[in-house]
ChimeraX commands (.cxc) that place a marker at each C-alpha (Angstrom):
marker #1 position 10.92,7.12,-46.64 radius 0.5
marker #1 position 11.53,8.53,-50.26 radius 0.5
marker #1 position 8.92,7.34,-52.90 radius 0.5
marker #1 position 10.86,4.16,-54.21 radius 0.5
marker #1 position 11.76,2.64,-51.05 radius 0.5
marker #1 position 9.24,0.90,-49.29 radius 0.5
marker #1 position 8.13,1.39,-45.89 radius 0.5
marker #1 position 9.04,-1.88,-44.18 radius 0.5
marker #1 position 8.63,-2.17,-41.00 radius 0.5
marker #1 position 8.53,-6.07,-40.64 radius 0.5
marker #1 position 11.14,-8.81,-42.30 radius 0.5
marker #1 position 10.40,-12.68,-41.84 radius 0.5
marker #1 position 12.65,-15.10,-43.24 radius 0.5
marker #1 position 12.40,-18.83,-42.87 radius 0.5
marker #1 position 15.85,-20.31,-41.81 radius 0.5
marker #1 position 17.31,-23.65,-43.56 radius 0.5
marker #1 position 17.60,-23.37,-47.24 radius 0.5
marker #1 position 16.77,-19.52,-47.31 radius 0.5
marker #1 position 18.73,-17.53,-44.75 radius 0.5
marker #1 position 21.50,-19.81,-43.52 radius 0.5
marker #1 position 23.96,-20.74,-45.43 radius 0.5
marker #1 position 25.04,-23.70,-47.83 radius 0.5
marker #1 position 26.46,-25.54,-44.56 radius 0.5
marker #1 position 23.37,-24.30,-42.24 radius 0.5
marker #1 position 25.09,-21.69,-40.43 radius 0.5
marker #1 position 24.23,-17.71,-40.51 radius 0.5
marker #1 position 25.79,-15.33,-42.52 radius 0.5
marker #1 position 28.67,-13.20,-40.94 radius 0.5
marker #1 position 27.43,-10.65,-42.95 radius 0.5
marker #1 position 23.80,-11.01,-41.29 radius 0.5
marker #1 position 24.70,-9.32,-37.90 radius 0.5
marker #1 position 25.11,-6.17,-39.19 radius 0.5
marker #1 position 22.86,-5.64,-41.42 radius 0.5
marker #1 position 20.56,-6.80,-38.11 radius 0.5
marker #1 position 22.14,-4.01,-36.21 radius 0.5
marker #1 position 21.16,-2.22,-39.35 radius 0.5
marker #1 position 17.41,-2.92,-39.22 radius 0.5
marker #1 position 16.83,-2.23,-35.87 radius 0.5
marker #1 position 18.76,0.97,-35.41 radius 0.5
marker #1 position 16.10,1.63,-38.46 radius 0.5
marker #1 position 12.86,0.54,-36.41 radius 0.5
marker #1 position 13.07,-2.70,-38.40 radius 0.5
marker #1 position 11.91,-5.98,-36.44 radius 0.5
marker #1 position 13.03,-8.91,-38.07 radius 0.5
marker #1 position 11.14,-12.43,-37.03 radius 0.5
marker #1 position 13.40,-15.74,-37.70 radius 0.5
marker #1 position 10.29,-18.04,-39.21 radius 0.5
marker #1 position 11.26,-21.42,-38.93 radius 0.5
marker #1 position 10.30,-24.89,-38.08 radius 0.5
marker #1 position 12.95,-25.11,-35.52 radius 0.5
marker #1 position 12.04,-24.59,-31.78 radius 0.5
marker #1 position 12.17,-21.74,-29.58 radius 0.5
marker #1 position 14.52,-22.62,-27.83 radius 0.5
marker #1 position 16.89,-23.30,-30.97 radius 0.5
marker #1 position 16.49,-20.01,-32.12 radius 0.5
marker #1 position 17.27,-18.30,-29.03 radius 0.5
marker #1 position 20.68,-20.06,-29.17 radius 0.5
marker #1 position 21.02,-18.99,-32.16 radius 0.5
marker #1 position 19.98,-15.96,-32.26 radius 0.5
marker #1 position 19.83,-14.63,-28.60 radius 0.5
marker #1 position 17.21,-12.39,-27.07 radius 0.5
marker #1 position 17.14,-9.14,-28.70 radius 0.5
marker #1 position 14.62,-6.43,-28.62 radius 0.5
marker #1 position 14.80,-6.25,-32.59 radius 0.5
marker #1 position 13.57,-10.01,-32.95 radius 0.5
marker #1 position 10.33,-11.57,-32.89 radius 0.5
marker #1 position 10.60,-15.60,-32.89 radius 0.5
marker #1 position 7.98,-17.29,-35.41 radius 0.5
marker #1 position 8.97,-20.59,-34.29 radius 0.5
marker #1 position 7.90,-24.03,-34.52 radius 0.5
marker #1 position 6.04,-23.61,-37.96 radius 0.5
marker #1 position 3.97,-21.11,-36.45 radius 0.5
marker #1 position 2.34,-22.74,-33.86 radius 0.5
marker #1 position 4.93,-20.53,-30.90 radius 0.5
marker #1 position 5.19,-17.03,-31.63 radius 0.5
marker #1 position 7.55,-14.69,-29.06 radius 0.5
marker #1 position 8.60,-11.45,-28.72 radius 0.5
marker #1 position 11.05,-10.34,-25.88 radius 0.5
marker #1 position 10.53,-13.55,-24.00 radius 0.5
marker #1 position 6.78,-13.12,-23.82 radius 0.5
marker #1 position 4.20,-15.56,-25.85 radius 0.5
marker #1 position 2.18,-14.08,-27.91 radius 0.5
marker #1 position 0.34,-16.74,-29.46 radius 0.5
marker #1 position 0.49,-20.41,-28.73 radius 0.5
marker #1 position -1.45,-22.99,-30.40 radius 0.5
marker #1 position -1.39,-26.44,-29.35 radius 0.5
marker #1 position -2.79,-29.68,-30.79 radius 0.5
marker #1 position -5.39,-31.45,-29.54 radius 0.5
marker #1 position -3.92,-34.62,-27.85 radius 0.5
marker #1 position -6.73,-36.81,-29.67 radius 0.5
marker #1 position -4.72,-35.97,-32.82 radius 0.5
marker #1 position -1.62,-36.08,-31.07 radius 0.5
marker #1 position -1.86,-40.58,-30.43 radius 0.5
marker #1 position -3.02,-41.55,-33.55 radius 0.5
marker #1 position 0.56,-40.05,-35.23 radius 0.5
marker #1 position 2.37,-41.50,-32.90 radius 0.5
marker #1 position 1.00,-45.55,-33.32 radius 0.5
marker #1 position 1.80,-44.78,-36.47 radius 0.5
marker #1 position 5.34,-43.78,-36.47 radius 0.5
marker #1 position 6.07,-46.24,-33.93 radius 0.5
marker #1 position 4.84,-48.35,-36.66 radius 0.5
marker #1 position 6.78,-47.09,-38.91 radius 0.5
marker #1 position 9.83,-47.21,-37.09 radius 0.5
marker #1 position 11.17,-50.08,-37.80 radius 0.5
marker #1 position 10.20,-50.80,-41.00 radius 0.5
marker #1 position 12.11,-50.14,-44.75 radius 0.5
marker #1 position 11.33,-50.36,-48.39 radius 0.5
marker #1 position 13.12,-51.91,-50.55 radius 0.5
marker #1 position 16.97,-51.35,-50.84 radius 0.5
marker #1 position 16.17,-49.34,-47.49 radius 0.5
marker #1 position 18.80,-49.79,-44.45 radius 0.5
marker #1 position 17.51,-47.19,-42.26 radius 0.5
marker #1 position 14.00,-47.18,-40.42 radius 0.5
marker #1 position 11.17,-45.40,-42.78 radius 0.5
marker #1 position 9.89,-42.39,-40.09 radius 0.5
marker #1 position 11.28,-41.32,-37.03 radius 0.5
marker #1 position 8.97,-39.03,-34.51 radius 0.5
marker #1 position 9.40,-36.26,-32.70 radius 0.5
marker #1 position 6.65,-34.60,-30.29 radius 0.5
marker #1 position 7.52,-30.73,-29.76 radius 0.5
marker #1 position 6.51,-29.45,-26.62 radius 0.5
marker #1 position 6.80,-25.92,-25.70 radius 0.5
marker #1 position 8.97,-26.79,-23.30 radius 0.5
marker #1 position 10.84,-29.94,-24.87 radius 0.5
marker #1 position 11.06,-32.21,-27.58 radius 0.5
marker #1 position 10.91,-35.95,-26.79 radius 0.5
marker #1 position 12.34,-38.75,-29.07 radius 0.5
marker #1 position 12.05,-42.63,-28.33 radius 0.5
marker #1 position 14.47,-43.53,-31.22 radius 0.5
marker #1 position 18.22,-43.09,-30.66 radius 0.5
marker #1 position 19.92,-43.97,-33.86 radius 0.5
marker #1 position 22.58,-41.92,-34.72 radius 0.5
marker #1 position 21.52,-40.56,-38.05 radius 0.5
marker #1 position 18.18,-40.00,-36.19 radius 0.5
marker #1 position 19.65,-38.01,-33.17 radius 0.5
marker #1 position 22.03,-36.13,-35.47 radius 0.5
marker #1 position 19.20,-34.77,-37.39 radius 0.5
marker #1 position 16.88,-33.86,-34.30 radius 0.5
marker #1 position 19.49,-32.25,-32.65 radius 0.5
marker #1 position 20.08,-29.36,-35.38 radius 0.5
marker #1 position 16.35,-28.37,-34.76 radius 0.5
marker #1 position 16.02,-28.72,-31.28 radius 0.5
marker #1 position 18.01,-27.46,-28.33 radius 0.5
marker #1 position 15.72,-28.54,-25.51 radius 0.5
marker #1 position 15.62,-32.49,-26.50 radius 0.5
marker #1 position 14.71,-35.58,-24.49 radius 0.5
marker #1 position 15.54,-39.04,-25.17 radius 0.5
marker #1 position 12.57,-40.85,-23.25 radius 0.5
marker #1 position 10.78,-44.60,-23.32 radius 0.5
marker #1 position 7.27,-43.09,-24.38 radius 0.5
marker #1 position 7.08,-39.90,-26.03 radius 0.5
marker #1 position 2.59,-40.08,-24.90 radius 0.5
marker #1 position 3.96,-40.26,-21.06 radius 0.5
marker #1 position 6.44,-37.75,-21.24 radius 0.5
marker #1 position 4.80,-34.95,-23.28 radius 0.5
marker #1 position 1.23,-35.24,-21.36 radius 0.5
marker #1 position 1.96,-32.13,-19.55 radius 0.5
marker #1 position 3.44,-30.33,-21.88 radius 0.5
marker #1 position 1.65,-28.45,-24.66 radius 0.5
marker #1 position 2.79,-30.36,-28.39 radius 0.5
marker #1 position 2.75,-27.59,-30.67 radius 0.5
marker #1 position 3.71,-29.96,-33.48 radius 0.5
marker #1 position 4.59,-33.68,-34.77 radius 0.5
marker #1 position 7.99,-33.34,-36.68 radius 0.5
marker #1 position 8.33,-37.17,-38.79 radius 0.5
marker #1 position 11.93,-37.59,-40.59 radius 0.5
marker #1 position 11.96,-39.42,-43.48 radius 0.5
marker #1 position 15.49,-40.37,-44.01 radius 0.5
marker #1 position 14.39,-40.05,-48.47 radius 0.5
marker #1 position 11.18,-39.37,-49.47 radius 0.5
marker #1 position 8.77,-36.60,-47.23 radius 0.5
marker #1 position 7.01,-35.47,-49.82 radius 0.5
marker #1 position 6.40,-38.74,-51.51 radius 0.5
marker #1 position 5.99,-41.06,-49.06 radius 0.5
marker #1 position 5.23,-39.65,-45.74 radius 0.5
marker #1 position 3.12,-37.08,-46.35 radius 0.5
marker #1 position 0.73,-38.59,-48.21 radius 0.5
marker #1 position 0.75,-41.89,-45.45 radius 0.5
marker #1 position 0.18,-39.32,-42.61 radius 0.5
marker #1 position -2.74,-37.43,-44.81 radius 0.5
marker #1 position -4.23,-40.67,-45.39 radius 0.5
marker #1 position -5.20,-41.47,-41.33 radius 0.5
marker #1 position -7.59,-38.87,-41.67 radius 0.5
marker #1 position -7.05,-36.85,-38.89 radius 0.5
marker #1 position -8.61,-33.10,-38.70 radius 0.5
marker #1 position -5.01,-31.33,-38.34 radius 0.5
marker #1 position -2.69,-29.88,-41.35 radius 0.5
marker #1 position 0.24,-31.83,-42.87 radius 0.5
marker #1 position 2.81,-30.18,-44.32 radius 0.5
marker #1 position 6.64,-31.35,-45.47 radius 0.5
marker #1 position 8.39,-28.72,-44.66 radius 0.5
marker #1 position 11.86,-29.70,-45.71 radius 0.5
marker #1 position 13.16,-32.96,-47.92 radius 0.5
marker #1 position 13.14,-34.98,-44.70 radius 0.5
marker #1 position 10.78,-33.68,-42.88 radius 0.5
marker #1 position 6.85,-33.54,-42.81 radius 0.5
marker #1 position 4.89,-31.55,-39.81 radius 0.5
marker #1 position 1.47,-32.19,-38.42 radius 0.5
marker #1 position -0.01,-28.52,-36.74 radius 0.5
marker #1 position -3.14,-28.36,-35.62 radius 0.5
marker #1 position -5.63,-27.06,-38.79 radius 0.5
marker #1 position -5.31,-23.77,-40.17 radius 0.5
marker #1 position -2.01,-22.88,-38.33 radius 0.5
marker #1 position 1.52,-22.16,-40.36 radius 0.5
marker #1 position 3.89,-19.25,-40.68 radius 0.5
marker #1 position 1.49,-16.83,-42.58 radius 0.5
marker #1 position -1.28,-17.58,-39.89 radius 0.5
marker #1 position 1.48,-16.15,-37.59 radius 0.5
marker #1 position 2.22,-13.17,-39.38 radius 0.5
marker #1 position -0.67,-12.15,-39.45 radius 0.5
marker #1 position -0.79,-11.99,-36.09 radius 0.5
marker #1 position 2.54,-9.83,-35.48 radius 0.5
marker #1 position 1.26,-7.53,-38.25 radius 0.5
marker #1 position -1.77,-7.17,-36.15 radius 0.5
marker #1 position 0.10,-7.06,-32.44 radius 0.5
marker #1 position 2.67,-4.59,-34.05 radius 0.5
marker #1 position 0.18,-2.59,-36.13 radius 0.5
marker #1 position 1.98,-3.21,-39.51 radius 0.5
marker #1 position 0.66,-3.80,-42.43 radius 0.5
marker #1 position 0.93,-6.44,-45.52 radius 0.5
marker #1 position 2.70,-3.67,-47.92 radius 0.5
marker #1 position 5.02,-2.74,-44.92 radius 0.5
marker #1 position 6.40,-6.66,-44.35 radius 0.5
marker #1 position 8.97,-8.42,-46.43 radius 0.5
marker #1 position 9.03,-12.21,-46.03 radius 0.5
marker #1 position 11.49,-14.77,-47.53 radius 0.5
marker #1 position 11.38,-18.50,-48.15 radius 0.5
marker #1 position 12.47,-21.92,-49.75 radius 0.5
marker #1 position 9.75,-24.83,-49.15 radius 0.5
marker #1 position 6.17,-26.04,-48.89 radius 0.5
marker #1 position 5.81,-24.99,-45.02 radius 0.5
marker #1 position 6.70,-21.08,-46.52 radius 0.5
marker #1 position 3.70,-20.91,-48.59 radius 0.5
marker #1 position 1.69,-18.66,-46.38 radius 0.5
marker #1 position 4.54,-17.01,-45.21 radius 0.5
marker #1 position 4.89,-15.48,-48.48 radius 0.5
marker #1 position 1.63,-14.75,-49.33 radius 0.5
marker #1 position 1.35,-13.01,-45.97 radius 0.5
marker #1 position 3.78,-10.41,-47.19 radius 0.5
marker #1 position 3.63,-7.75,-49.55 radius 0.5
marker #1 position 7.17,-7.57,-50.04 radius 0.5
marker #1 position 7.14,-11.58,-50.99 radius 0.5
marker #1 position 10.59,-13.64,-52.00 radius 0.5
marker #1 position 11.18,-16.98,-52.91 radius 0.5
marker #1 position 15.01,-17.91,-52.96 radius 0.5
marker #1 position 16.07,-19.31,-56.49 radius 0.5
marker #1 position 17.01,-22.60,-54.64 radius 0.5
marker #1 position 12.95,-22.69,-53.52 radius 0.5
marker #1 position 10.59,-25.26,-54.36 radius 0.5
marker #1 position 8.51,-24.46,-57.88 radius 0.5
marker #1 position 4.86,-23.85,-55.79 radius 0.5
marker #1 position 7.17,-21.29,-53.58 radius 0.5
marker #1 position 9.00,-19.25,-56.18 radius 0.5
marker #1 position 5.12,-19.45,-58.26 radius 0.5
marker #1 position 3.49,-17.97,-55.05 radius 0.5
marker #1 position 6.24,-15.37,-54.09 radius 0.5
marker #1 position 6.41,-11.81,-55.69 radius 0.5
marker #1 position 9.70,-11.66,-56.48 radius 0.5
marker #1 position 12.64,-13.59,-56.87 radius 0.5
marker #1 position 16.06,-13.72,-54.49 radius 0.5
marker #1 position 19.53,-15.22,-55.21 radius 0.5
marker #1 position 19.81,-18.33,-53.61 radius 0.5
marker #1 position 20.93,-19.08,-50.05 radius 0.5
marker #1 position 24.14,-20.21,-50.44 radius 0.5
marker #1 position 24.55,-16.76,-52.31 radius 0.5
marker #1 position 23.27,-14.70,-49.20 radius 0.5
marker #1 position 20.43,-13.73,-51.28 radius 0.5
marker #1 position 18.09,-12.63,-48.08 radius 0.5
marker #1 position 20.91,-10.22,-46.94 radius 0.5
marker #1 position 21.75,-8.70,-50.86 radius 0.5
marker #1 position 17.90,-8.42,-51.16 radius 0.5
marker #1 position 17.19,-6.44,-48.27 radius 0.5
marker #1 position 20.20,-4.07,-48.72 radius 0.5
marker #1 position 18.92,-3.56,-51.98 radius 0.5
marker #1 position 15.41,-2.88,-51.53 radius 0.5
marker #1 position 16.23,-0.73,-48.12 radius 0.5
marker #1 position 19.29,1.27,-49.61 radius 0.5
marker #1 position 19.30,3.54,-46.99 radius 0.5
marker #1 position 20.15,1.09,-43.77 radius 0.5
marker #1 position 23.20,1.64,-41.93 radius 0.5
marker #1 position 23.41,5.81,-43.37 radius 0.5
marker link #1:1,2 radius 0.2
marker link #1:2,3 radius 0.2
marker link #1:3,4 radius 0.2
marker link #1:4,5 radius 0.2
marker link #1:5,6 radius 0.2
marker link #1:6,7 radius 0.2
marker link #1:7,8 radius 0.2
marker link #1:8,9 radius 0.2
marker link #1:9,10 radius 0.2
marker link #1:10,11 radius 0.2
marker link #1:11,12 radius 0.2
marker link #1:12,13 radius 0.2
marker link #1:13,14 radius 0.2
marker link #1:14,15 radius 0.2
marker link #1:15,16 radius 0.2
marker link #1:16,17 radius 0.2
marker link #1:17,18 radius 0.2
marker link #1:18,19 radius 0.2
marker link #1:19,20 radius 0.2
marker link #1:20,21 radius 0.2
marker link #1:21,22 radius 0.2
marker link #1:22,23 radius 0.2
marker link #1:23,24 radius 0.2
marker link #1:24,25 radius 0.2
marker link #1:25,26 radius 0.2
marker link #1:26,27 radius 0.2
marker link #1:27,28 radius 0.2
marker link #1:28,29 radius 0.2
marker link #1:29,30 radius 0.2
marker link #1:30,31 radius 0.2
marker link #1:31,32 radius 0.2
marker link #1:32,33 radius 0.2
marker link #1:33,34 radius 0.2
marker link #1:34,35 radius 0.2
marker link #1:35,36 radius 0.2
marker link #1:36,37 radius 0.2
marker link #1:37,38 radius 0.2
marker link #1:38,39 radius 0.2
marker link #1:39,40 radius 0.2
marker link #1:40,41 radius 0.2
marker link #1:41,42 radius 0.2
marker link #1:42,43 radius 0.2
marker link #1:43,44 radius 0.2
marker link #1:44,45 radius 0.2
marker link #1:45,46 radius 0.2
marker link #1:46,47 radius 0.2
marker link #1:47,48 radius 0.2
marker link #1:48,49 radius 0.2
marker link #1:49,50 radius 0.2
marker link #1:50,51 radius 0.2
marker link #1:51,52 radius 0.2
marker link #1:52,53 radius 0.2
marker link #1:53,54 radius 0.2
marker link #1:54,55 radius 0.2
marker link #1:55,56 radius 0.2
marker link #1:56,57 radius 0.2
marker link #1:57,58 radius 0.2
marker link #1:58,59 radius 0.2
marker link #1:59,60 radius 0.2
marker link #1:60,61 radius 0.2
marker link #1:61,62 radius 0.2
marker link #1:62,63 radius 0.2
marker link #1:63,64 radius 0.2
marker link #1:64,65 radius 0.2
marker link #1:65,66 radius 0.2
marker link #1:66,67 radius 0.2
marker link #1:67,68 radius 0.2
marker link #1:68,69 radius 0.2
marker link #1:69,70 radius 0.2
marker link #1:70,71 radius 0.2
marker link #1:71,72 radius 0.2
marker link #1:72,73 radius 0.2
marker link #1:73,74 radius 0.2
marker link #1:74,75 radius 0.2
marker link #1:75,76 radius 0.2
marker link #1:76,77 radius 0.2
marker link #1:77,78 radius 0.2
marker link #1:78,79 radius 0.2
marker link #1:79,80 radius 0.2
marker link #1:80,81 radius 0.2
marker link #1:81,82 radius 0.2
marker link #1:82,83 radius 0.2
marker link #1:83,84 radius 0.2
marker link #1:84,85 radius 0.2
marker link #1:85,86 radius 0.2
marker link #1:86,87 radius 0.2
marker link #1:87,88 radius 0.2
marker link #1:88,89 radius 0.2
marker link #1:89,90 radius 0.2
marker link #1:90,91 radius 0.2
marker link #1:91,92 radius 0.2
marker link #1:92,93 radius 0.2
marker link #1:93,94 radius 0.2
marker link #1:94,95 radius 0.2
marker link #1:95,96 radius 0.2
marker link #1:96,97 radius 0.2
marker link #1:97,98 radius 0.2
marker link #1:98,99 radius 0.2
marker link #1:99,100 radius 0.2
marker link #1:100,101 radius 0.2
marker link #1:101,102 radius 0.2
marker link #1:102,103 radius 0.2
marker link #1:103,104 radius 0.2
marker link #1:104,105 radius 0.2
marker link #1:105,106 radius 0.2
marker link #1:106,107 radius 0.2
marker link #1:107,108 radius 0.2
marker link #1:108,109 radius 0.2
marker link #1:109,110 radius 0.2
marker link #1:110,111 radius 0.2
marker link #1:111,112 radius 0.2
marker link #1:112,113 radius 0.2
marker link #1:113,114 radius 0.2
marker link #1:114,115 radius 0.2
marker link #1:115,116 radius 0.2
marker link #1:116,117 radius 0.2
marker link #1:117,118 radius 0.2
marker link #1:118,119 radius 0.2
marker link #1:119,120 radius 0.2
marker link #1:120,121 radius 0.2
marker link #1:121,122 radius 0.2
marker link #1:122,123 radius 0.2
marker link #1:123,124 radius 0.2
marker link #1:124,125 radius 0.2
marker link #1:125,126 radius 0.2
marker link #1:126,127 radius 0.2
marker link #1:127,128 radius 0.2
marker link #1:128,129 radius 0.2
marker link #1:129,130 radius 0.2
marker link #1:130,131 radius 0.2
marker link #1:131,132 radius 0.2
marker link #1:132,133 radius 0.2
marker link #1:133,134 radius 0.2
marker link #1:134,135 radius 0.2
marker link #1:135,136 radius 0.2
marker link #1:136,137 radius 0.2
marker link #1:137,138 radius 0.2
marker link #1:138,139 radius 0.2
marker link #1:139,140 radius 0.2
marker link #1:140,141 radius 0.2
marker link #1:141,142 radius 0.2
marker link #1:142,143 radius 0.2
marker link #1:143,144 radius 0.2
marker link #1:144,145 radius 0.2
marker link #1:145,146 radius 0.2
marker link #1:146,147 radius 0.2
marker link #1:147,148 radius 0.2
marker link #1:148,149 radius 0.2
marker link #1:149,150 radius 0.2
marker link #1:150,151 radius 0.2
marker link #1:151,152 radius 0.2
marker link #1:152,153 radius 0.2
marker link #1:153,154 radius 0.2
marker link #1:154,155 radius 0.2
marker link #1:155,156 radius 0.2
marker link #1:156,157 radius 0.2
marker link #1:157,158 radius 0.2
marker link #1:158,159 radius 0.2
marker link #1:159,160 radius 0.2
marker link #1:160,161 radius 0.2
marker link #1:161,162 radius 0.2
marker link #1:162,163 radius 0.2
marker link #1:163,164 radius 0.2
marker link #1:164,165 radius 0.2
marker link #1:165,166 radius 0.2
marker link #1:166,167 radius 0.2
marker link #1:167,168 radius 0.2
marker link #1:168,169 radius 0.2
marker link #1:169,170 radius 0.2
marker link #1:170,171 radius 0.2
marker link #1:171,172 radius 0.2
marker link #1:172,173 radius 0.2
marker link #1:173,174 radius 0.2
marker link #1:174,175 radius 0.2
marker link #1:175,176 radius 0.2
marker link #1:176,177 radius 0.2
marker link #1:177,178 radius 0.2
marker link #1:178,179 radius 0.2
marker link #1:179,180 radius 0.2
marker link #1:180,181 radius 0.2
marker link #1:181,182 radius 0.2
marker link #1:182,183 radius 0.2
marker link #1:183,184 radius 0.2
marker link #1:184,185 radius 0.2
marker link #1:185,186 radius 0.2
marker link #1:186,187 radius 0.2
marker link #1:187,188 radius 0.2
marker link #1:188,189 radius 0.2
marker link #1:189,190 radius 0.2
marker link #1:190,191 radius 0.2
marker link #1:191,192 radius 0.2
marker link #1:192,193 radius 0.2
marker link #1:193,194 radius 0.2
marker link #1:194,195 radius 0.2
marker link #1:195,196 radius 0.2
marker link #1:196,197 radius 0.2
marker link #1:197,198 radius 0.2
marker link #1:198,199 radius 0.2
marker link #1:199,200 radius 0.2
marker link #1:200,201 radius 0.2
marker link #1:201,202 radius 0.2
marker link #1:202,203 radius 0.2
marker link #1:203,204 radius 0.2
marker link #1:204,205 radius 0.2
marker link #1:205,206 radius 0.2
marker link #1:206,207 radius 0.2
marker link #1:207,208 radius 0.2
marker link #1:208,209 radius 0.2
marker link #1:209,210 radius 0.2
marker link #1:210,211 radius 0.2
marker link #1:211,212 radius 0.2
marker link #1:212,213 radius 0.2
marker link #1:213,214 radius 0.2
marker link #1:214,215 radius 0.2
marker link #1:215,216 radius 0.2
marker link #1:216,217 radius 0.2
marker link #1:217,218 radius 0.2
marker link #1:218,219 radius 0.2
marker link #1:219,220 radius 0.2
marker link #1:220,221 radius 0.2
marker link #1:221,222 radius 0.2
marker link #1:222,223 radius 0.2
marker link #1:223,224 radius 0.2
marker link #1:224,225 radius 0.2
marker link #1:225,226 radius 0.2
marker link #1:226,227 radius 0.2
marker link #1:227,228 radius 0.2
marker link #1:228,229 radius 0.2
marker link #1:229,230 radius 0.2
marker link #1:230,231 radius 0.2
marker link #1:231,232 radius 0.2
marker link #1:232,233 radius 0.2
marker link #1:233,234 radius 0.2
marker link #1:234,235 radius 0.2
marker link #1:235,236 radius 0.2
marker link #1:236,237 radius 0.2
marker link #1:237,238 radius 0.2
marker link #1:238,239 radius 0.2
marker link #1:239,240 radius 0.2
marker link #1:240,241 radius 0.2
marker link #1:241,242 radius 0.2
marker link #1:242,243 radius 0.2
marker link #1:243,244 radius 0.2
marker link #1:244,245 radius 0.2
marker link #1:245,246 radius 0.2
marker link #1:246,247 radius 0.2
marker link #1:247,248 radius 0.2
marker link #1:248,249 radius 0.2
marker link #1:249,250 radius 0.2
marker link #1:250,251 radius 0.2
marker link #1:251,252 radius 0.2
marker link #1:252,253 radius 0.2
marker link #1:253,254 radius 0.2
marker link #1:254,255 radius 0.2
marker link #1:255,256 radius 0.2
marker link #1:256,257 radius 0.2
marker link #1:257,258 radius 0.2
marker link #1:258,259 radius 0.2
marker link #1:259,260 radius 0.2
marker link #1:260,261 radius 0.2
marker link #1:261,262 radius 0.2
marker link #1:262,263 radius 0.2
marker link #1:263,264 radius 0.2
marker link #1:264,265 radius 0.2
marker link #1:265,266 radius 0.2
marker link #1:266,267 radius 0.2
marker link #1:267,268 radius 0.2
marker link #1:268,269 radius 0.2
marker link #1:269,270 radius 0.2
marker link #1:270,271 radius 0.2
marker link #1:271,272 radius 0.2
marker link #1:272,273 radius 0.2
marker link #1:273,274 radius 0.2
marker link #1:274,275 radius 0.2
marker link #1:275,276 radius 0.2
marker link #1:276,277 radius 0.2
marker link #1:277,278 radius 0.2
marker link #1:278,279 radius 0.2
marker link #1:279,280 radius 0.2
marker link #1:280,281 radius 0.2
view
């Protein structure tokens, strides 16, 4: 590498609202500049709240990808785990009385449910609601779904990486702070304007990152990381090479380095052409 172009050797982006695009797809342009990085010794992680198995459909199994999925709490490389971290089904129960709870009750003006649940397993996701508007949402996120009578029953041998609750208006004002409030020792964090995650404490995307930079031998100053919401926070401040999309919530584009264009300007893809000039030469 010359002097002014950083050694990167890593690139983590979240997905929704920072690399896909205004209608939730990815780029055209992206697969290139893909080809790009790894031709380049570039490994490039999707980081994302989605499930493995979502991104693999997406994305397919390439040796220049590293899956950060699931918040965090499923990290893979080539098919093979690398870190895995499950919460503790005590923590698990308590979320789910309370959804169930939830379910089928509205504020004022309201005409759908207030929170709908879903338990991610590592090797499914299991929904007992089966609303449309519900379904429709779950189904972006997760390929490997299952529509079942008691999400406990059907996810007791499984390992639940994560509670996903959809809140068809107000995460970050209304269900996040009513799933803080039952106390339990795990983290809560909205990652989207629908959605709010429970992970088991301490775990996220940065947590994660950490970890590749570790397994890879890669350092902070040689990984680039992009994002758009609460759940990116650590992602971002895992990377030396730090960007917040200009769509991005405030605490994101305060924590990030640097700035990117926005998503539904491709501003991942312009960013890292521009700060790695020399891919695809």
């Amino acid at each position: 590498m010359t002097d002014d172009i950083p050694d990167i050797r890593l690139v983590a982006s979240d997905m929704d609202g920072t690399l896909l695009d205004g209608d939730g797809n990815v780029p055209d342009d992206f697969w290139p500049l893909l080809d790009d990085l790894e031709r380049a010794g570039v490994l490039f992680a999707p980081a994302s709240g989605r499930q493995y198995q979502t991104l693999v459909e997406v994305f397919g199994e390439r040796p220049g990808l590293v899956f950060i999925a699931e918040n965090g709490t499923n990290v893979v490389r080539e098919g093979v785990t690398i870190a895995i971290e499950p919460l503790d089904r005590e923590s698990v129960e308590p979320v789910v009385a309370w959804a169930r709870g939830e379910a089928g009750v509205g504020g004022a003006g309201d005409t759908q449910p207030a929170a709908g649940l879903v338990v991610c397993g590592a090797r499914s996701a299991y929904i007992e609601r089966v609303d449309p508007e519900f379904v429709s949402h779950v189904q972006r996120y997760y390929a490997a779904l299952e529509v079942v009578d008691d999400v406990l029953e059907a996810s007791r041998h499984d390992d639940v990486l994560k509670l996903a609750v959809y809140d068809h208006g107000r995460a970050e004002e209304r269900t996040g702070p009513a799933v803080r409030a039952l106390g339990l020792d795990v983290d809560v964090v909205v990652s989207g304007a629908n959605w709010v995650d429970v992970m088991r404490r301490g775990v996220n995307k940065g947590r994660a990152l950490e970890r590749l930079q570790r397994e890879l031998g890669v350092t902070r100053e040689q990984t680039m990381a992009f994002g758009d919401y609460l759940n990116d926070l650590e992602l971002v401040e895992a990377a030396g090479w730090s960007y917040a999309v200009e769509n991005a919530h405030p605490l994101v584009r305060e924590r990030a380095r640097h700035g990117a264009p926005a998503n539904t300007e491709g501003g991942v893809l312009t960013t890292i052409r521009a700060v790695l000039p020399h891919l695809g030469r």
